[in-house]
C-alpha positions in Angstrom: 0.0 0.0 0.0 1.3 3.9 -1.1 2.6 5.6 2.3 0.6 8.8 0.9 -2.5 9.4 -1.7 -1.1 13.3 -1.9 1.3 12.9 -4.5 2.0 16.8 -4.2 0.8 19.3 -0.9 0.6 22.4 -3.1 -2.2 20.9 -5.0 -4.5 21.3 -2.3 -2.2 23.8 0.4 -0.4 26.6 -0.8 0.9 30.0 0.7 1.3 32.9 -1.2 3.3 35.8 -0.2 2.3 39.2 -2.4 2.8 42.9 -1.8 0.1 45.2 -1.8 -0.3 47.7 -3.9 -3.5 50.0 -2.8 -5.3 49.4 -5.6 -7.0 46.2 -7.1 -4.4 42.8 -8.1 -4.9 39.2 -9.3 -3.2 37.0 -7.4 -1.8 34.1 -9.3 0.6 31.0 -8.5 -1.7 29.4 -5.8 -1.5 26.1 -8.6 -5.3 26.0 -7.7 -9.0 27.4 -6.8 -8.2 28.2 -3.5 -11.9 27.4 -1.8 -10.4 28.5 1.9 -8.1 31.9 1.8 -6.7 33.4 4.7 -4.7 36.6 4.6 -2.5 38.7 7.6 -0.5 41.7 7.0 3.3 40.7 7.7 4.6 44.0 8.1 2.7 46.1 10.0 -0.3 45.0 12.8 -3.3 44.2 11.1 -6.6 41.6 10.9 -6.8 38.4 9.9 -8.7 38.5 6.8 -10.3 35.2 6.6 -12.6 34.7 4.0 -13.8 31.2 1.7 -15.7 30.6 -1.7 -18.9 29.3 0.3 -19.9 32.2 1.8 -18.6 34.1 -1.0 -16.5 37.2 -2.2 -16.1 40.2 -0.1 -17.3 38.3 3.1 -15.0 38.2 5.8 -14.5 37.1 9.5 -10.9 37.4 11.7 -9.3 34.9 13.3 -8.1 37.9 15.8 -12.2 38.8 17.1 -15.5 37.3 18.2 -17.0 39.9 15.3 -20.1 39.1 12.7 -19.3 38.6 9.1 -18.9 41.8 7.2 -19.2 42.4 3.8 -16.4 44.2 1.9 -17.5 43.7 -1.5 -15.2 44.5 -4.2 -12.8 46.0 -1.6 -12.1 42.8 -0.3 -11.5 39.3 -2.3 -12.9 40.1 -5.5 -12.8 36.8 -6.8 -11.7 33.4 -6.8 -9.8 32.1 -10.0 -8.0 28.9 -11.0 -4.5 29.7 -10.2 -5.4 32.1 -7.2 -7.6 35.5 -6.4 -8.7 38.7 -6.8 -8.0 41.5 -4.6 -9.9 45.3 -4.0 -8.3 48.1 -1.9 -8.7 46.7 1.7 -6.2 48.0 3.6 -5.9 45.0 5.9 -4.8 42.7 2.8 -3.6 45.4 0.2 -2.0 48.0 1.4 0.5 50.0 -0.8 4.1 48.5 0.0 2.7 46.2 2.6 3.6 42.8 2.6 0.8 39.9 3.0 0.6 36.0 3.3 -2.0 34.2 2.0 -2.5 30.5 2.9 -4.9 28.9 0.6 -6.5 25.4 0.9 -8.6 23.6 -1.6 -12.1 22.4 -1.2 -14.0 22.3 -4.8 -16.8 19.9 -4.8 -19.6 21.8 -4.3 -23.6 21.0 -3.2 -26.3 21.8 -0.5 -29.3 19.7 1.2 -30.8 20.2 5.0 -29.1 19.0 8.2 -30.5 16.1 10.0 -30.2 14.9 14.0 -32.6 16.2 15.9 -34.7 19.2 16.0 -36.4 21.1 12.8 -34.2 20.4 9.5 -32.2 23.8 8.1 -30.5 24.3 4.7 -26.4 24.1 4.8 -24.2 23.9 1.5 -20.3 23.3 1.1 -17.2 22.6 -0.5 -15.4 19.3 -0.3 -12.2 17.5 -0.9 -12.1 14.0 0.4 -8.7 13.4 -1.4 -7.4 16.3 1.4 -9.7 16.2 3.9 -10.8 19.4 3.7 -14.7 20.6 4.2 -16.3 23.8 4.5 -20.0 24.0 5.3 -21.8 27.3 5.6 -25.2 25.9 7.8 -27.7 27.5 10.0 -28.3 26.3 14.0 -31.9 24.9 15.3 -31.4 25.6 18.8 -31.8 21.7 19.6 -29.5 18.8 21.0 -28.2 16.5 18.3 -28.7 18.2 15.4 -26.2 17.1 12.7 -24.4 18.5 9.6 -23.4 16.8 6.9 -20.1 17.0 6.4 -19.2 15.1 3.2 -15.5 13.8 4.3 -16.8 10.3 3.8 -14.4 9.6 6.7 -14.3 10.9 10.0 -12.9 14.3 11.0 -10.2 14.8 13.0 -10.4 18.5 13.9 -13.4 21.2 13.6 -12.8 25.2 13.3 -16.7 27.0 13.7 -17.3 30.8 13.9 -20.9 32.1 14.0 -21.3 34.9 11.2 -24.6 36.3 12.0 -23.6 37.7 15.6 -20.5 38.3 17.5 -19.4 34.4 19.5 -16.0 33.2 19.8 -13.8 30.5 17.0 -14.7 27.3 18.6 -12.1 24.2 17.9 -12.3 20.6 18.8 -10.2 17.9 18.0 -10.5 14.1 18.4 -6.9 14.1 19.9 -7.7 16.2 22.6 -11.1 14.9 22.7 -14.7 16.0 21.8 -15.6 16.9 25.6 -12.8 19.7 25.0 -12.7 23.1 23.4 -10.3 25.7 22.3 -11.3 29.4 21.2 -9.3 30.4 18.2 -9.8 34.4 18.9 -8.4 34.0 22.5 -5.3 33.1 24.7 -7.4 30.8 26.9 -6.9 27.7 28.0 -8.7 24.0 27.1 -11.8 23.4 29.0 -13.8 20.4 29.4 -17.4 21.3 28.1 -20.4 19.0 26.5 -22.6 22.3 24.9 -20.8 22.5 21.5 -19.0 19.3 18.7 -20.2 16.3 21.1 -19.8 13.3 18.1 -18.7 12.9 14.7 -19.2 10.4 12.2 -18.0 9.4 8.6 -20.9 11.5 7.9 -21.7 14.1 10.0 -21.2 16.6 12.8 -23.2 16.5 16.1 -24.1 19.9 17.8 -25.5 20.7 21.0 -27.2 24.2 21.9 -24.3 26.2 22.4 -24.7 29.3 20.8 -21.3 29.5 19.1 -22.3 26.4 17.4 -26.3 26.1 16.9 -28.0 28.8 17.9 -31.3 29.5 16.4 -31.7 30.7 12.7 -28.3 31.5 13.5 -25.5 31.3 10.6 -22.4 29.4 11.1 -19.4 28.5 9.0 -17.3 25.2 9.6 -13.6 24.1 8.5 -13.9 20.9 8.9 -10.3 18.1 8.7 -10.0 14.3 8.6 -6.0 13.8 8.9 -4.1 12.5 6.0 -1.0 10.8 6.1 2.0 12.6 4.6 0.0 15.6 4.2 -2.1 16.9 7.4 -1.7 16.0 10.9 -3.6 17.2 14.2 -1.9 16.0 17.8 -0.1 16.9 20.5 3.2 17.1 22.9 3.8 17.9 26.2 6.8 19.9 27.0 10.2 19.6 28.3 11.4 23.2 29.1 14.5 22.6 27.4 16.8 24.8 25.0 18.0 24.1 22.3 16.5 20.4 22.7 12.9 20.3 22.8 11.1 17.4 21.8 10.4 16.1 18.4 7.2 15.9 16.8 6.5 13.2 14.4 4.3 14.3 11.3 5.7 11.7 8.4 5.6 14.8 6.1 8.1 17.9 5.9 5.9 20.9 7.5 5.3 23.8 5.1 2.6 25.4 7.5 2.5 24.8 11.6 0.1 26.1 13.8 1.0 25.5 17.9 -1.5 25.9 21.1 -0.4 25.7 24.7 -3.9 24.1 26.3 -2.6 24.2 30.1 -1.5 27.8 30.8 -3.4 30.9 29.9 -2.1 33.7 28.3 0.1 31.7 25.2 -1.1 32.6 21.6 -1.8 30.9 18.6 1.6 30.5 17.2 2.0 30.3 12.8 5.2 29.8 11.2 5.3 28.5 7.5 8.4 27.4 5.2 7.5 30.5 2.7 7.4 33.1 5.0 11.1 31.7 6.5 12.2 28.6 4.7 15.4 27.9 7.0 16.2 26.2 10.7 15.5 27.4 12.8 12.4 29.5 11.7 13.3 32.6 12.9 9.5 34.4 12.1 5.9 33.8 12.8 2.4 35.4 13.2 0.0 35.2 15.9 -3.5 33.9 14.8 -5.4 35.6 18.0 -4.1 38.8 17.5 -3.6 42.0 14.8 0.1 41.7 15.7 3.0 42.5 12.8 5.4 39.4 11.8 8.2 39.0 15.1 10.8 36.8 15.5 12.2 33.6 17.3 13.7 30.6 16.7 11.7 28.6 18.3 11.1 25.7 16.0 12.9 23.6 13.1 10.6 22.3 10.3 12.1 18.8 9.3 11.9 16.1 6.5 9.4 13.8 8.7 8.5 16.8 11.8 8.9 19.4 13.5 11.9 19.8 16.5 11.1 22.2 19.2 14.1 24.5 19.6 12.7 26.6 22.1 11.7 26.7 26.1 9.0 29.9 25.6 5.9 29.0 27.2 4.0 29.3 24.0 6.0 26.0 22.3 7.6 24.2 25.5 7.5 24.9 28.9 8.4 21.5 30.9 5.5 20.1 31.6 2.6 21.7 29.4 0.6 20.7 27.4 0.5 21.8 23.7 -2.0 21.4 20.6 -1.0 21.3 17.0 -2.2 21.1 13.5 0.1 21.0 10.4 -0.1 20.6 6.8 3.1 20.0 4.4 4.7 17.2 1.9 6.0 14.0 2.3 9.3 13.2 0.9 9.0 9.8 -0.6 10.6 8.1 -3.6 9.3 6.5 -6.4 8.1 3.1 -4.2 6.0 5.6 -2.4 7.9 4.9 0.7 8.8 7.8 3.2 12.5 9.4 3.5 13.5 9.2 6.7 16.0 12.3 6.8 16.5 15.1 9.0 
């Protein structure tokens, strides 16, 4: 059997770094429809401009607030073509001189029905790739236990990123390695906490919500990113800690990392942590952005992104204090040869 059915990452992940130029630009060199596109200001503080082909152009939400969708229209992204997008004269993504990235991910196949589960039945549509793993469903809430969404994976998901766009509600994630009965708000510093009110079961085919209203409120309108982990191309997990410098731990992925996003879940206070291979392609990574807040591109060297994983170089509390805690998610290439079997170099 093939190690990996991703015979290349940057079909369906992709950053693109660009400079703005105040006006209006088509961005090209994605290598595909990019269905999920999210944009920060490297330079300079800034949103994060987080927008995707379901809900469509112009409509955005940030990573960075609890905020309702807003509508930019043509100021915003424009467009979505087949090699990248179109972008208006937001300064948050398109500032004269300012430099952007954009990480792209591909979804594609497209459709809409009604929910299921419990509780009166409400109209959701999405974009799909089971090859990735990759959903994004644009559904509204009932307001009742066990109602389910469709998710169209055909396998089970591994991690879940859901905003509320009709009102102001925090990012909620949920993972099946640190358990459904767990959550983590994107928009915040905070820690993990046990709670039942949001994600409670997933299947091959669908999402179970409860009543929170982050996640099913009445009427309300929701987007989900939903992941099912793909080996030598995505990976969702964990580590704990050692508190040690230069000689953290090693985390195991099976793929080389071009885009890694970290969590400490036990201590409050740690950020969001993103470095990519694009933005800094040598060891150790020496820059990264910050997913929870506005903040400008800063620098550490926290981290060295490997053939087969990610070594911790750091002891900040935000990649490896001794002891904590830490969530993950990560999306990159396998290097394998022509067997299909994995290199095993560092």
């Amino acid at each position: 059997m093939a190690y990996t059915t991703i015979n290349k990452s940057t079909d369906n992940f992709n950053t693109k770094l660009y400079t703005g130029n105040g006006g209006t630009q088509s961005l090209t060199g994605v290598g595909f429809q990019p269905d999920w596109v999210w944009i920060k200001r490297r330079d300079s503080s800034g949103s994060h401009i987080i927008t995707d082909a379901v809900r469509g152009t112009g409509k955005i939400i940030s990573s960075d607030g609890n905020g309702a969708e807003f509508n930019e229209g043509s100021n915003g992204v424009s467009a979505f073509g087949t090699d990248g997008f179109s972008i208006g004269n937001l300064s948050s993504i398109n500032t004269n001189s300012g430099t952007f990235a954009s990480w792209n991910w591909k979804a594609g196949t497209t459709g809409s029905g009604t929910t299921t589960g419990s509780g009166s039945y409400k109209t959701y549509s999405y974009s799909v790739n089971t090859t990735a793993g990759f959903s994004i469903i644009k559904y509204k809430g009932n307001g009742t236990n066990g109602h389910q969404i469709p998710h169209h994976l055909g396998t089970t998901p591994s991690m879940t990123i859901i905003k509320i766009t009709s009102g102001s509600d925090n990012w909620i994630v949920q993972s099946a390695n640190r358990g459904w009965d767990k959550r983590l708000i994107l928009d915040t510093t905070n820690v993990e906490a046990a709670h039942t009110d949001f994600v409670t079961g997933v299947s091959s085919t669908t999402l179970t919500l409860q009543t929170n209203g982050s996640v099913n409120g009445n009427d309300a309108d929701y987007i989900a990113y939903v992941f099912a982990e793909k080996t030598g191309y995505s990976k969702f997990g964990s580590y704990t800690g050692n508190g040690s410098h230069p000689d953290g731990n090693f985390i195991y992925t099976g793929f080389k990392p071009s885009w890694f996003m970290v969590k400490n879940v036990s201590a409050n206070g740690h950020s969001w942590y993103i470095v990519d291979n694009k933005i800094d392609p040598d060891n150790p990574t020496n820059k990264y952005l910050v997913a929870d807040t506005s903040a400008a591109e800063a620098a550490f060297d926290w981290f060295d992104l490997n053939s087969n994983g990610i070594k911790i170089r750091g002891n900040s509390g935000g990649a490896n204090s001794g002891g904590d805690s830490y969530f993950y998610m990560a999306f990159g290439q396998s290097l394998v040869g022509s067997n299909n079997v994995p290199c095993t170099a560092r």
